[in-house]
N, C-alpha and C positions, 0 to 999 in steps of 0.2 A: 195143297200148296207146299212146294221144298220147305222146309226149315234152313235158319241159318248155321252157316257154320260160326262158330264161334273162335276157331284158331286162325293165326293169321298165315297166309301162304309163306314159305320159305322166298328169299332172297335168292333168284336166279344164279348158279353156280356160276356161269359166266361173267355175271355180272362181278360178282366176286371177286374171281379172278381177275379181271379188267380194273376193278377198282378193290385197293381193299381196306379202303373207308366207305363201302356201299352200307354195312350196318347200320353205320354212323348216319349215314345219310336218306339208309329207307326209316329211321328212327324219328328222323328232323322230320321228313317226308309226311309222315303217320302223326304227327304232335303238331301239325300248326295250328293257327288258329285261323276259324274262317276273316273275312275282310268286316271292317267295320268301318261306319263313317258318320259323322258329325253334323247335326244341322245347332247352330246357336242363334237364340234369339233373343234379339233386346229392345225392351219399348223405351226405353232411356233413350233420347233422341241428342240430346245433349252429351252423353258418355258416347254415342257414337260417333259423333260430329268429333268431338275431341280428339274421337281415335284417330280418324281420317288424316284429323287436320296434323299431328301429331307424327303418323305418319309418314307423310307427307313431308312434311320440317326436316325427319329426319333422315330421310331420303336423299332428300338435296345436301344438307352438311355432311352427309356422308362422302357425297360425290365429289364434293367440294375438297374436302379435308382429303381423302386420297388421292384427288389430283395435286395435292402440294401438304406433301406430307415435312418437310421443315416449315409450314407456318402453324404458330399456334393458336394462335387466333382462331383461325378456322377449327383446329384440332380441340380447341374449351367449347367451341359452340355443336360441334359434332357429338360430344360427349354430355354436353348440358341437352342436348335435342334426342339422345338415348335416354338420359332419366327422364326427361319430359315423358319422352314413348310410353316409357316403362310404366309410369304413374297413371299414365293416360288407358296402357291396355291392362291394371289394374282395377280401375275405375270398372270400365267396361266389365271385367270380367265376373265383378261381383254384381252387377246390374244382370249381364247374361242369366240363360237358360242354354244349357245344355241338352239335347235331347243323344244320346247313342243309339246305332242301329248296326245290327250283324248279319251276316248274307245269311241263308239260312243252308242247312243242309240241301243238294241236288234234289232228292227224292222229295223233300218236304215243299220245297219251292213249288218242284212241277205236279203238285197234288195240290196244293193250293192253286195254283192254276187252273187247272182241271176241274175244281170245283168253283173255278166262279169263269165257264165259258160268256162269251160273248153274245149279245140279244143276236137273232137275225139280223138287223140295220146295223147295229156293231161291227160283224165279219164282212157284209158288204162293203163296210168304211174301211178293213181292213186292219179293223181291232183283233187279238189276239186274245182277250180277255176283256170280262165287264169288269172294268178300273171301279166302275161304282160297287160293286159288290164285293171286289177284290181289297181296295183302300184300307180299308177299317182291319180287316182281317192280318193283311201284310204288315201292316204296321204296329198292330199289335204282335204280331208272331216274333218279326226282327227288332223290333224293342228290347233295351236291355233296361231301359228304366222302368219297367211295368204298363204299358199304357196297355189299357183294355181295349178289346174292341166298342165298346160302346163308347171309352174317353177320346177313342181315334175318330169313329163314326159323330162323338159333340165336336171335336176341332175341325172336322172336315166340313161340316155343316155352321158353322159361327163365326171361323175365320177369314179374315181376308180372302178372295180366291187366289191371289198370288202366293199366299203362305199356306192357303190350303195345299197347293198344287209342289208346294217346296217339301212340305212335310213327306207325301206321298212321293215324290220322288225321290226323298232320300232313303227313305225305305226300299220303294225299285230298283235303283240306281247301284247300291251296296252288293244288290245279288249278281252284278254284274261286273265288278269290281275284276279287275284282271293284275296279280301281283307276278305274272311269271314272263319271261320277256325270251324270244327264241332267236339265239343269236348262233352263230356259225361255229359248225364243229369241227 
């Protein structure tokens, strides 16, 4: 098996010349960070509803007040309907759970994959992977708050199945995360 190199290739001379903030920019290039995403939950059914509702409120005076931006009226109740907001996605926030999830490196993705292939009946469905073996594993790997495979494999198995199914997606879905956009040169 090669070993790796461990230095990094030189910045294409051309490139260089063509630009010559390419350092600058194979530096940013080499230091980002993979994508990460967010799933929050909260059993507080009451701090949710408020959020909504709160929301909602504020939405509207919003709409309101910039269509007629000399009434005041509208303009005290648009800004009484922002601290409501505020207090409302405070509330929430301290009822939340946060769970974070980061894409994983390419290699480690598709080797995790690779070790949890698809049953026969799976690939004839046109599965790509056994999700059931895969679950626990992926979601512990792209976990930034520790969850183990056995605490992924208890929530996958005890939770609702739409939050089961939330969970595991957000761990999928991360590795898929697209932050680069190919627009015209």
């Amino acid at each position: 098996m090669p070993s790796k190199t461990t230095t990094k290739p030189a910045p294409p001379a051309q490139a260089v010349a063509k630009d010559a903030h390419w350092a600058a920019k194979l530096e940013r290039l080499r230091t980002r960070q993979r994508p990460t995403a967010t799933l929050t939950i909260c059993d507080d059914h009451t701090a949710r509803k408020a959020l909504e509702d709160a929301r909602r409120t504020h939405l509207l005076a919003s709409v309101k007040a910039d269509g007629a931006p000399d009434d005041t009226d509208l303009q005290l109740r648009a800004r009484i309907a922002e601290q409501r907001l505020d207090q409302a996605q405070a509330t929430f926030d301290e009822a939340a759970i946060v769970l974070t999830f980061q894409a994983l490196e390419r290699p480690a993705f598709e080797a995790l994959c690779r070790a949890h292939p698809p049953t026969e009946e799976q690939a004839e469905d046109g599965q790509i992977v056994n999700i059931e073996s895969l679950a626990p594993e992926l979601i512990a790997a792209a976990s930034l708050d520790g969850i183990t495979p056995d605490l992924a494999r208890d929530f996958l198995d005890t939770w609702a199945q739409a939050e089961a199914s939330q969970l595991f997606q957000t761990a999928w879905d991360v590795q898929s995360t697209v932050r680069a956009d190919v627009g015209k040169g």
